[in-house]
N, C-alpha and C positions, 0 to 999 in steps of 0.2 A: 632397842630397849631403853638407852638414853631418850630418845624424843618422845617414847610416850611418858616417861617420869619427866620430860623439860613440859610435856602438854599439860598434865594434869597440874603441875604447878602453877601453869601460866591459867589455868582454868580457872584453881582456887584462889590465885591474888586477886583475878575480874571479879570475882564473887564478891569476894571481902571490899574490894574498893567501891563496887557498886553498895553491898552494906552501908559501907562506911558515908558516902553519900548521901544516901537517903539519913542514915541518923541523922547527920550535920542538917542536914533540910529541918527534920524535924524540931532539933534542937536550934535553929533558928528563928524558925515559927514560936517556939515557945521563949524565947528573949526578946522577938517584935510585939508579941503579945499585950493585950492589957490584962492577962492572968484569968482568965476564959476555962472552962474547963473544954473547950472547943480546940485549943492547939491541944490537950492531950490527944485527943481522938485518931487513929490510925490515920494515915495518909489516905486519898482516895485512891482509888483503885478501877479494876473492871467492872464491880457493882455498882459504880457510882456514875457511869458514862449517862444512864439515862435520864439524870438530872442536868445533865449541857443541852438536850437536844427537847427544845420546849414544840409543840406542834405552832402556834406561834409565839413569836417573842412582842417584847414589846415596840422593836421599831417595825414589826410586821417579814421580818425577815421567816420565811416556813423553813423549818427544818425535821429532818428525818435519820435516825440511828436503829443500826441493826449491829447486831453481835452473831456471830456463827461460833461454832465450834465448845471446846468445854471451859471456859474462864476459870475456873478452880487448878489449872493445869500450869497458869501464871505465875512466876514470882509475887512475892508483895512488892518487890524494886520493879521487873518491869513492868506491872498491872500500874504505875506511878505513872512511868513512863509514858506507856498508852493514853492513858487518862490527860496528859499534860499533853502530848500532842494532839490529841481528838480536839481537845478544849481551845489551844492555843487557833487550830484549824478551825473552828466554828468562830472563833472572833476574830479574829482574819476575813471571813465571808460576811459576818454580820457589820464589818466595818466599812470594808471595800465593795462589795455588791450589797449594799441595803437592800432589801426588798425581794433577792432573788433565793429560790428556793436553793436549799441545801443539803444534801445529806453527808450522811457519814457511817462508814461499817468498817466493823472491827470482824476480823476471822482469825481463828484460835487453829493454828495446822498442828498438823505432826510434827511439825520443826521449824513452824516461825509465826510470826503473830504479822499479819497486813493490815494496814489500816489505808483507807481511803476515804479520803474528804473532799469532798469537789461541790462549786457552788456554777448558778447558770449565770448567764448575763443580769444585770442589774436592771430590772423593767424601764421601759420607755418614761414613765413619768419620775424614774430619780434623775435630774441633772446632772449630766457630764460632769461639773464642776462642783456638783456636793456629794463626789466620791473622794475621800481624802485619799492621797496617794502614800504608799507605804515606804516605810524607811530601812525593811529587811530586817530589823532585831528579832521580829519571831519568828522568822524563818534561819537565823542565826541558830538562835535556843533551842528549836526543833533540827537544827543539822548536827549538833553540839551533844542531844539526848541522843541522837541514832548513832552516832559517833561512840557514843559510852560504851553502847551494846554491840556494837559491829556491823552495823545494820544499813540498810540503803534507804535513798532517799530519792523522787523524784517531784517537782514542785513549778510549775508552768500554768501557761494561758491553755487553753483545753479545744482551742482555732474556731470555737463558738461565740465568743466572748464572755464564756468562763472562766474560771481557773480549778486546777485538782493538784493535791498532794496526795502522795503516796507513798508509803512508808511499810519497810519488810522489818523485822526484828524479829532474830531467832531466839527461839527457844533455847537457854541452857541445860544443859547437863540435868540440873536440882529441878528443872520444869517439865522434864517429860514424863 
């Protein structure tokens, strides 16, 4: 009887701190501001994933995004979340593989949100040498958001000469 009254506690503090988080985000955006009516606007979310994935971009990199399941089922904290890593992942691949196609799907489960983003090798005509190599901060920041949520991460070469992220984050309690 104690542990589920010590769980349900430990459930509503994650809540509240995940809240509290995304305000401070919000309420940061609106102090870097130049007073925009654009930092009032909701955070992004899962509505907003199909504005990252353009059929192409402008350095020619293709990319592709799919959603399964029912996105209304999300929090607004971690519909952020998702949104922040999908985005984080797609410029990651449009920085380190120019040119090679990309996609990215989000699946909405019964008890947890997976996202995968995975890009192929970098075509033959980009140079070796005008692939900037990475410093790991946004694979930080994305291990840092899965961390908030409880959530796994896995982030590697894909032994094609791609790379894929992949990221579980469950659903709470208030999302099912």
């Amino acid at each position: 009887h104690d542990e589920g009254i010590a769980r349900t506690s430990l459930v509503a503090a994650q809540e509240t701190g995940r809240e509290a988080i995304a305000d401070l985000s919000r309420l940061l955006a609106l102090l870097r501001d130049d007073g925009s009516a654009a930092a009032l606007a909701p955070p992004p979310g899962l509505a907003d994933l199909s504005r990252l994935a353009l059929p192409d971009s402008a350095d020619g990199t293709r990319s592709h995004l799919s959603i399964e399941g029912d996105p209304s089922r999300v929090s607004a904290a971690l519909g952020l979340t998702v949104f922040r890593i999908v985005q984080e992942g797609l410029t990651n691949a449009r920085r380190h593989a120019p040119g090679a196609a990309t996609t990215a799907s989000v699946g909405v489960g019964s008890r947890r949100v997976d996202i995968e983003v995975a890009n192929a090798s970098p075509p033959a005509s980009v140079p070796h040498d005008a692939v900037p190599r990475g410093t790991g901060t946004g694979l930080a920041g994305v291990r840092e958001r899965v961390a908030l949520f409880g959530g796994t991460i896995d982030a590697g070469p894909d032994g094609a000469g791609g790379f894929i992220l992949r990221v579980g984050l469950p659903l709470q309690e208030t999302d099912r």
